[in-house]
C-alpha positions in Angstrom: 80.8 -23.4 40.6 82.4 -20.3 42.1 85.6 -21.1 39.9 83.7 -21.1 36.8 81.9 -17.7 37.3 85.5 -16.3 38.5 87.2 -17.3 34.7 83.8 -16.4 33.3 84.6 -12.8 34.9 87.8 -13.2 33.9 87.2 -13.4 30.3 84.9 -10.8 30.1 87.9 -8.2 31.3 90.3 -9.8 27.8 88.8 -8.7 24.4 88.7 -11.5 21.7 88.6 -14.2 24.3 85.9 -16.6 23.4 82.2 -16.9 23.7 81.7 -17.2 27.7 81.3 -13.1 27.3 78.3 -13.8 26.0 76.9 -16.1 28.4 73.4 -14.9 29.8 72.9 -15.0 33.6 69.2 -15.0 35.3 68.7 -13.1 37.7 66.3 -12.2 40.3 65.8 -8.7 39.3 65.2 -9.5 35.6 64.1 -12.7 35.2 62.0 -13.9 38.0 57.9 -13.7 38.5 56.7 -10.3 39.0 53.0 -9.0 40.0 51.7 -6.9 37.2 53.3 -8.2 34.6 51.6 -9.9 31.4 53.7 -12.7 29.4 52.0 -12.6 25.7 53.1 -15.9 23.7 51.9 -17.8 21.0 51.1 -21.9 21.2 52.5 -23.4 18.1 53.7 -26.6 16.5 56.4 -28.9 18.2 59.7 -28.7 16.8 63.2 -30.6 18.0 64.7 -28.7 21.0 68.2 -29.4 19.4 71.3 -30.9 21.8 72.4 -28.8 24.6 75.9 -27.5 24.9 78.2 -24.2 24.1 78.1 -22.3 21.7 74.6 -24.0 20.3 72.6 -22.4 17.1 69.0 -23.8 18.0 66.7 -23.0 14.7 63.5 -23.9 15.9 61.5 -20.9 13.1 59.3 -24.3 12.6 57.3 -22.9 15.4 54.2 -22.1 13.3 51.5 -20.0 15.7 48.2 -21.8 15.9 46.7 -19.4 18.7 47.7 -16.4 20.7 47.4 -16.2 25.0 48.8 -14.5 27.3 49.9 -15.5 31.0 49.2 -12.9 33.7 51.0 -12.5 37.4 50.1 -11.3 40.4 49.8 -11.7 44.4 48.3 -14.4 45.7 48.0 -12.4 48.7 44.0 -11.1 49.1 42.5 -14.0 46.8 40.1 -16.5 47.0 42.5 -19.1 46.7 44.8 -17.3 49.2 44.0 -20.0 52.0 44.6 -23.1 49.7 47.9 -22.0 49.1 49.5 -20.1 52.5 53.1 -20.5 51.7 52.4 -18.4 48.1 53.1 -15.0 47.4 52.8 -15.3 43.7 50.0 -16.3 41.4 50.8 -17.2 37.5 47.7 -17.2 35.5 47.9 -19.1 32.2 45.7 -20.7 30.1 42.7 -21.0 32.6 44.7 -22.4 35.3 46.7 -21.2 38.3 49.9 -21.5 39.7 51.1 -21.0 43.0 54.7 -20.0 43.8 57.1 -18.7 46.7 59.1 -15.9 45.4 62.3 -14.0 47.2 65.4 -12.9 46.1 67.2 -16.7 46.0 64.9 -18.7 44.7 61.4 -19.4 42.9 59.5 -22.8 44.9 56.2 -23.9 43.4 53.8 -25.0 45.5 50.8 -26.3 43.1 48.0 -25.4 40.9 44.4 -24.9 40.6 42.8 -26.0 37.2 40.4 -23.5 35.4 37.0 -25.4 36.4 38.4 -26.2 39.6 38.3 -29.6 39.6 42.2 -30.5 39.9 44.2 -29.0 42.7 47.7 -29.8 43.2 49.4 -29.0 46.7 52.9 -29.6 47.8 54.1 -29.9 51.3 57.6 -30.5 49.7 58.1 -27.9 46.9 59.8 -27.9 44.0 62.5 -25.3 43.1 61.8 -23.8 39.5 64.3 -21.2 39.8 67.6 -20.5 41.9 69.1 -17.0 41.3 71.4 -16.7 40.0 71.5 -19.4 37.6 74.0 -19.3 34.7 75.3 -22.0 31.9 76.3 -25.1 33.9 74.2 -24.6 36.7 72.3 -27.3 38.2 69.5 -28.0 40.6 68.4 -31.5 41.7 65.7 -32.2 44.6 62.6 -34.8 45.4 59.4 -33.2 45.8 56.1 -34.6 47.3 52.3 -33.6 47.7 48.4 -34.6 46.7 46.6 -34.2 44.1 42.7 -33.6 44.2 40.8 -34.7 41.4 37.4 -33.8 42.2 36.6 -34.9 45.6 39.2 -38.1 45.9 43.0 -37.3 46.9 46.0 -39.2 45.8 49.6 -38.7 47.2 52.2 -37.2 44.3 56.1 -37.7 45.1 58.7 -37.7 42.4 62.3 -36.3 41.6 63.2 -32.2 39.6 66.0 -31.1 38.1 66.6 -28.1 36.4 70.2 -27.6 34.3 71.3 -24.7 31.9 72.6 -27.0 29.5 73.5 -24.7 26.7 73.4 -21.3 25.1 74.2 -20.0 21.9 71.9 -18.3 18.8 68.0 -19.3 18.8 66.2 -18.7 15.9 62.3 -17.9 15.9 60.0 -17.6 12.9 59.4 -14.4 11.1 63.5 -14.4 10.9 63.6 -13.6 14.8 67.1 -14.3 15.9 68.8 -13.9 19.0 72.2 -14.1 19.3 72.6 -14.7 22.9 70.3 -16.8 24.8 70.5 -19.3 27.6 68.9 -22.6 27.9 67.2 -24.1 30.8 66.4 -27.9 30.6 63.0 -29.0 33.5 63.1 -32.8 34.1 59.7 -33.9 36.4 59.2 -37.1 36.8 56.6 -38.7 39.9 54.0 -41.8 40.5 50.3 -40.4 40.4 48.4 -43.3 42.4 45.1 -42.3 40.7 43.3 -46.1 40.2 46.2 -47.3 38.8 49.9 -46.3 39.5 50.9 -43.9 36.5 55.1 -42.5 35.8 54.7 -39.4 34.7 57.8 -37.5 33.2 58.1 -34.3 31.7 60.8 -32.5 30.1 60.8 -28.6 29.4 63.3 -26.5 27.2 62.9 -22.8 27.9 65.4 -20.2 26.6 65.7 -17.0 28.0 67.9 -13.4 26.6 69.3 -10.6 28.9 66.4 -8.5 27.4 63.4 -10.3 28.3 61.9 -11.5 31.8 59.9 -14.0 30.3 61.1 -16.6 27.8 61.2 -16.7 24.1 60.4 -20.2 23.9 59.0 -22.8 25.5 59.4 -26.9 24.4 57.6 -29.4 26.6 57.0 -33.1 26.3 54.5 -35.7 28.8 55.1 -39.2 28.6 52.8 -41.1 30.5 53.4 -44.6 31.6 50.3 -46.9 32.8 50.9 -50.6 33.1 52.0 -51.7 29.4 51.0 -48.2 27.9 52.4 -45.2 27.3 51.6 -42.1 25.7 53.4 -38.9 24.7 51.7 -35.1 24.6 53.8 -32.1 23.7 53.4 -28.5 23.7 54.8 -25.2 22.4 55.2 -21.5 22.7 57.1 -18.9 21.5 57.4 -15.0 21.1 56.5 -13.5 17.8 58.2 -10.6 16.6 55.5 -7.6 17.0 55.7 -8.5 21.1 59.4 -8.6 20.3 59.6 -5.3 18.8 57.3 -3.5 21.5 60.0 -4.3 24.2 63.0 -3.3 21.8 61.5 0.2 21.7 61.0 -0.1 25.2 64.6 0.3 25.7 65.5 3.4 23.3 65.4 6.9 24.0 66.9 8.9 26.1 64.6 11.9 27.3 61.5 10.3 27.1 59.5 8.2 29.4 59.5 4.4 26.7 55.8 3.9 27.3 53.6 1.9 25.3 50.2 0.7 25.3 47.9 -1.7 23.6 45.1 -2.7 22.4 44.2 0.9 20.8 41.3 1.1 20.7 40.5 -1.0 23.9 37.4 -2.4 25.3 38.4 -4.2 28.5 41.3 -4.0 29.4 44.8 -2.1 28.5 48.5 -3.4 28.5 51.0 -0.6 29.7 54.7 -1.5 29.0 57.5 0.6 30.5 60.9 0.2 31.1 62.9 1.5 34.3 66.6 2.1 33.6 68.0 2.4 37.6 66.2 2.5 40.4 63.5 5.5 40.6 59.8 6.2 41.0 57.3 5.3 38.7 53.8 7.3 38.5 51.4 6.3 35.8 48.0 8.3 35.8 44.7 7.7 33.8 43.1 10.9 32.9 40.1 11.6 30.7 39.2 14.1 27.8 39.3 17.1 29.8 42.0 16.7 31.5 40.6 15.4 35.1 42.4 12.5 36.8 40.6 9.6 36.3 43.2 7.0 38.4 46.5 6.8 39.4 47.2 2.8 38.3 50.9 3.1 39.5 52.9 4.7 42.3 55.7 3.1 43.8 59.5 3.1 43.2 60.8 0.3 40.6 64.2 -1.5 40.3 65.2 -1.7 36.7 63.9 -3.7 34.1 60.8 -4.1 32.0 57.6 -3.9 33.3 54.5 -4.5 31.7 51.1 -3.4 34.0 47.4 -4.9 33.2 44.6 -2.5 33.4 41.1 -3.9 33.8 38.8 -1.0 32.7 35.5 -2.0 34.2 36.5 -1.1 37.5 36.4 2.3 36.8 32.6 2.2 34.2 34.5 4.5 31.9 32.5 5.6 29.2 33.7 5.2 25.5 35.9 8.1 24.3 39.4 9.3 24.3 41.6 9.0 27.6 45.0 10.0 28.4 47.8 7.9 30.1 50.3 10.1 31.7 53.5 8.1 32.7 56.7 9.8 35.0 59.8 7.4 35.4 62.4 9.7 37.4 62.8 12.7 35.6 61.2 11.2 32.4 57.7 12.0 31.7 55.4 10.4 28.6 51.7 11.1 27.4 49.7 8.4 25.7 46.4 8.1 24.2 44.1 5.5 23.8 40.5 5.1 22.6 37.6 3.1 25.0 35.1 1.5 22.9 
């Protein structure tokens, strides 16, 4: 490995030699789980994740949206489910359920889930790794993994076998005419017995491609076959970006003197999005002021690495009344004022 990603460096110093410039690498700075951040994507139809390889164009604009969610992160430090789930530092909230992962600088390990109503909980005494950083095209992670799974008040032992590969990258094409000209593409193979009555296999393979301008990804293939006995069945899912989320974070990134602040919904009823981007490393303040001009709240003060940032604000903390409010926003010596409407 550490002769490929000396030619890859290599290549990058020689103009017109080939496409390994382009490759995208994940990092931990800009591409791992972060607290305060909310990942907006669409679930759509299933399309062919395409072979893996260099150099890939992967048209997958078949990805009609059916419905819109979002998937919201935070600490899992100071929760309820805090205790279930010691070895956590990071909660991922998605589609009513939770997910519980160990986050540092290396890697990303997951350590289980909690279903909406409650009734599943997945724990792992052996984690899985989702995410070593960093992780570029060709890189490869392979591990077992072991654990229970509650389902209501019965427990059943889980092992099974990961592995996680960047198989490809190339150009990825989304609907609306959404293209990307360099992504990266991470194949997830999980497969494990679940001895629940009778034994079932359980595999599940994920595509997710990622860009150097987005901590999230684009888009997101995954297929469940299920084997029990003489049967098996197959379940698939997808999600992808559209281009209005797409287009917020591209302005994110543009102008110079001006705190890049944006926020949405406008008008808003419970809660607001606030996306900002952080060019080096430097102090963030974002304040909440009211019609008059009196400080309402400061939502953030800390100093930021660089990278996009996107902060939830739940509103009925605060009981503000409807009206007009101010969001005043100072990143280094970059200062922005926005305004939003409460219902």
């Amino acid at each position: 490995m550490a002769m490929r990603k000396i030619i890859t460096s290599l290549a990058m110093l020689i103009p017109g030699i080939g496409i390994l410039a382009q490759e995208v690498v994940l990092t931990h700075t800009a591409h791992a789980f972060s607290a305060e951040r909310v990942n907006e994507m669409w679930l759509s139809d299933y399309v062919d994740p395409g072979e893996g390889g260099a150099d890939r164009v992967w048209d997958l604009s078949g990805m009609q949206n059916k419905q819109a969610f979002q998937g919201v992160t935070g600490s899992s430090f100071g929760t309820d489910t805090e205790n279930d789930f010691p070895e956590s530092n990071i909660v991922f909230k998605e589609l009513g359920n939770n997910y519980f992962f160990s986050l540092d600088e290396r890697f990303m390990k997951g350590y289980g889930m909690i279903s909406g109503s409650g009734n599943t909980v997945i724990h792992y005494d052996r984690p899985y790794v989702k995410m070593e950083y960093p992780f570029a095209y060709g890189d490869r992670i392979a591990r077992d993994y072991s654990g229970k799974i509650r389902i209501s008040s019965v427990e059943y032992p889980v092992e099974g076998t990961y592995e996680v590969e960047a198989d490809g990258y190339g150009r990825l094409i989304l609907p609306d005419g959404v293209q990307h000209a360099h992504t990266l593409r991470v194949k997830t193979t999980q497969s494990y017995t679940m001895h629940y009555d009778l034994p079932s296999q359980v595999e599940i393979v994920t595509y997710r491609w990622y860009s150097d301008r987005e901590r999230y990804p684009l888009a997101v293939l995954l297929t469940t076959t299920t084997t029990t006995g003489d049967n098996t069945t197959l379940s698939h899912k997808a999600a992808y970006k559209d281009a209005s989320q797409l287009e917020r974070q591209s302005e994110m990134l543009s102008g110079p003197d001006q705190a890049e602040v944006t926020i949405y919904p406008n008008p808003a009823e419970e809660h607001l999005i606030i996306d900002y981007s952080v060019d080096v490393e430097t102090d963030v303040i974002i304040e909440l002021y009211d019609n008059s001009g009196k400080k309402v709240s400061t939502l953030v003060n800390r100093r930021m690495e660089p990278g996009i940032y996107t902060y939830l604000y739940h509103m009925e903390g605060l009981s503000l009344s409807k009206g007009t409010y101010f969001i005043r926003s100072v990143v280094g010596t970059r200062t922005a004022t926005n305004s939003f409407v409460k219902l």
